[in-house]
Structure formats: C-alpha cells, structure tokens
N, C-alpha and C positions, 0 to 999 in steps of 0.2 A: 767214723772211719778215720784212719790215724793217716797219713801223708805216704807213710811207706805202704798201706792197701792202697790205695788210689795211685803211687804210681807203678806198682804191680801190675794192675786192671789192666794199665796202659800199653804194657808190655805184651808180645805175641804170646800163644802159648807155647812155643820152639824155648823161646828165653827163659819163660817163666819156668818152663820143666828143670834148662840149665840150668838156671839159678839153685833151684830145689832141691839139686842132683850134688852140687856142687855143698851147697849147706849141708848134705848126708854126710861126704865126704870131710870136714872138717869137724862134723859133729864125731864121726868114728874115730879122731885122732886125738892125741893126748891134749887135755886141758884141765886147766884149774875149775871150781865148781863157779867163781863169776864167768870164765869166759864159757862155759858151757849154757850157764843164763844168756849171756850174750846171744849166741848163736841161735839161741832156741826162742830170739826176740822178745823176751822179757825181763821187766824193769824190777831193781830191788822191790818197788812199790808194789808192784804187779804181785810177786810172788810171792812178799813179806804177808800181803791181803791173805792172798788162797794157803797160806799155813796158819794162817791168824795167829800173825808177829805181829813186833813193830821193824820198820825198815830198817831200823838202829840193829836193831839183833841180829835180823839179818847180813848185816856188811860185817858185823864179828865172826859171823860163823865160817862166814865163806873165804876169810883171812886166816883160819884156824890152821895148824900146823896136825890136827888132833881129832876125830871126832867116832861116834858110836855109827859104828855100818848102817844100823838102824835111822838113826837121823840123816845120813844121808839118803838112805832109802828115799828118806820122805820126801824128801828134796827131789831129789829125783823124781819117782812118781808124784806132786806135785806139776811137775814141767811136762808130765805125760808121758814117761818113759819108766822103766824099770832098772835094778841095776841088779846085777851078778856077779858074785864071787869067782874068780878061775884062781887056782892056783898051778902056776907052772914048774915043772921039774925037767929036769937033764934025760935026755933019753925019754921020756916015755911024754905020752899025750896031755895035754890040759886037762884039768879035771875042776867040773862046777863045785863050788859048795854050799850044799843048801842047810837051811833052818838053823841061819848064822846072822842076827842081824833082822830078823822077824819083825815087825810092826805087830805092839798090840798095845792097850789103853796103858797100862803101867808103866812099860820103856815112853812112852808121849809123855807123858807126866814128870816123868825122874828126867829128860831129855830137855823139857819146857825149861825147870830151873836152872839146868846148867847153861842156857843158852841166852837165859836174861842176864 
C-alpha cells in the first residue's frame, strides 16, 4: 500500500468523496498527456509496465508535439479511460468521430517502432 492509500484510509469519507470529485474536475479540463498521468496517479514506471515500454519511451512520447490518435488511444485506455474525437464547427453542434484512430495489431506494431 503506497503512503497516499494509507493516508486516504485516514480521511472521512465526506473528504475523500471531495477529493474525488475534485480529481474529476481537473481530470475534465485541458492538459498535456503527462499531466493527465499525473492526475490519474500514475508513474512513468507504472504505465511505461502496463504498455510494455520502457520508461525512456515513454517521457518521448508524452513531450511529443505529434502523435497517431491511435497511440494515444492506448495511452489513454491504458490509464482506464477512453478517448473521443469531437470535432467543432460555428453554428451547428459538436459532432463525435468515429473509426479514426482504431486500435488494431498492425497500427501497435508500425506505432511500437516509431516510438522507440
């Protein structure tokens, strides 16, 4: 159990909800893909493992000015979230876009080299 569970535990569950609530809350607003690691309390190490990197690669990508929707996909769901395309226009509603960006074994592969 890591220092920040144990002093959560400690915490009412009034605070702990706040805190939670409050994490949602910055998790919804704009950030770069480390500080959204951040938020979502995990460590290059942590995450570099559950994509089976190495931690190196990882701090490239997430400095990248550049990357395939796809591989951020992963990234994303990796951290246990999804990600969606909106694109917005003047006047009329937001509109999703889907099967842009798709995860499948072939984009992992051509995605793996460019990111070593």
């Amino acid at each position: 159990m890591t220092k920040h569970d144990e002093y959560m535990k400690k915490l009412s569950p009034e605070r702990r909800a706040k805190i939670k609530a409050r994490a949602q809350e910055l998790i919804s607003e704009e950030m770069t893909l480390s500080e959204l690691r951040k938020a979502r309390q995990l460590s290059q190490e942590t995450l570099a493992e559950i994509l089976q990197m190495r931690q190196g690669d990882l701090s490239k990508f997430e400095r990248r000015a550049d990357a395939y929707l796809s591989t951020i996909r992963r990234y994303v769901v990796a951290m246990g979230g999804s990600l969606d395309l909106i694109a917005s226009f003047p006047n009329s509603k937001p509109v999703k876009i889907i099967h842009i960006g798709d995860l499948d074994e072939e984009s992992d592969v051509n995605e793996e080299r460019e990111l070593a």
